[in-house]
C-alpha positions, 0 to 999 in steps of 0.5 A: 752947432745950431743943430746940436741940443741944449741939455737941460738937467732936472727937466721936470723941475720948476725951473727946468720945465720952464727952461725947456719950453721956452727953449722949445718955443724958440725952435732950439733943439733940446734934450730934456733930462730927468730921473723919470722922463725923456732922457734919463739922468741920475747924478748918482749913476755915472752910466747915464750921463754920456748918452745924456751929454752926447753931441749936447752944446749946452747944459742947464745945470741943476744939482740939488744941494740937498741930494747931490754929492757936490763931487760929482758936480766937479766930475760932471762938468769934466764929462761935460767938457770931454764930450764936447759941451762949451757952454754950462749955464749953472743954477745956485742960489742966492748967498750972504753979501753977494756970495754963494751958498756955503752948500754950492760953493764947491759946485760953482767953483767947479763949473768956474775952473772947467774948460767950457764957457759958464755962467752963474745964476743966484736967484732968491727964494722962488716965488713958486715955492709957495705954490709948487714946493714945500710951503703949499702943504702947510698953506692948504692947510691953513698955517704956514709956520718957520722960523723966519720971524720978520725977516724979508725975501725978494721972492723971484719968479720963476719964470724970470729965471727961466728967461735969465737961463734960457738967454744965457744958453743961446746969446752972447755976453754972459759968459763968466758972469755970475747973475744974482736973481731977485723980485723987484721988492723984499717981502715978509712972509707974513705979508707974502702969506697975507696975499696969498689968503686974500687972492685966494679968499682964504683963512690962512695965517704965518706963524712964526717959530723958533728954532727948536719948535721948528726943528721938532716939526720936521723931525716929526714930518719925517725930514732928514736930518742933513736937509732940516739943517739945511732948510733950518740954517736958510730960513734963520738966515731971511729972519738976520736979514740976509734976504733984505735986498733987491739983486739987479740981475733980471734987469741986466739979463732981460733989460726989463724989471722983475716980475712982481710977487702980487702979479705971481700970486693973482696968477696963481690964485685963479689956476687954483693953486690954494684952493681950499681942499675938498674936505673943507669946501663949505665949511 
């Protein structure tokens, strides 16, 4: 079984890659899956999945919410199960009171009722969305704005998912347990803006909005509507308070603490992520 790989669902994304490097760095045969590069995997093409799960022992399991039809999750994880694959190790998210996100339930409750061994993360907000994902356009241009009033997150570092995820694959304890991922301390995103401009020594500023507003702004950016919603729903969630909380599952995992936000942020600043563009450099 040590030689069969691990497959690793959304290679190229900001856990995924993270996953499979350190996998690669352990000497673990992997099998890196996405829509583009290595194996490739789509969710709503039912023909790449068998070459993809063909003598796999593992999979990190990652359906976009946003994109993904959660019947197929179900689906997966049976084809999973039938070619072989004993252990699924499920990326979620973060949910209400320490439940799941309405929007996973179904995907959780289907790799929960398969046959195989799994495990649950539920992570926070990622800390990498402010340099990865959809924060970074609005602060490289200067202004971050939502909804999310005063509301605190306790932004997690991705890397400490990946290690949480990379541990459940390859050791033992963590089959049925469900690992609620956080930072060491919940932040505003005024504060989490705040340091961001500091590190990278620019003018940058939170603003935040109300619904309405906010819900016209990604009208006009071109977001789909079921994504809007979606998105809308999470960050007036963090603004009630839903996010206030430091979650203990770093420390059960990896026995250390969370990496902290301010250490992301420095780390970040001098690989340049905020730099200020070319076109207002200078000014």
């Amino acid at each position: 079984m040590t030689d069969s790989p691990i497959l690793v669902l959304g290679a190229r994304g900001k856990t995924g890659r993270r996953v499979t490097a350190r996998l690669t760095a352990l000497g673990v045969p992997v099998r890196a899956a996405s829509r583009s590069t290595g194996t490739i995997f789509e969710w709503s093409d039912r023909d790449t999945w068998g070459p993809a799960l063909d003598g796999a022992r593992a999979v990190y399991l990652v359906p976009m919410n946003e994109s993904v039809d959660q019947d197929a999750v179900a689906e997966f994880a049976d084809a999973a199960v039938a070619a072989g694959v004993r252990r699924l190790v499920l990326l979620a998210a973060r949910g209400v009171g320490g439940a799941a996100q309405p929007a996973q339930e179904q995907a959780e409750r289907a790799v929960r009722e398969s046959r195989a061994e799994w495990t649950i993360l539920r992570p926070a907000w990622f800390a990498q969305n402010f340099s990865e994902d959809f924060f970074l356009e609005p602060l490289l241009a200067g202004e971050l704005a939502l909804p999310t009033g005063e509301g605190r997150e306790a932004f997690v570092d991705v890397g400490d998912i990946a290690d949480v995820a990379v541990a459940a694959l390859t050791g033992d304890g963590h089959a049925g347990e469900i690992y609620e991922l956080s930072g060491p301390e919940p932040l505003s995103f005024r504060t989490a803006v705040r340091m961001i401009a500091e590190a990278s020594g620019r003018e940058i500023r939170y603003t935040p909005l109300e619904v309405p507003e906010f819900t016209a702004l990604l009208e006009s950016q071109g977001v789909p509507a079921a994504f809007a919603e979606m998105l809308t729903d999470l960050l007036t969630n963090l603004r009630d308070g839903t996010g206030d909380h430091v979650s203990d599952g770093v420390r059960r995992v990896l026995g250390r603490a969370p990496r902290p936000f301010a250490e992301y942020v420095k780390e970040a600043a001098a690989a340049g992520a905020w730099a200020a563009p070319a076109d207002q450099r200078g000014r």
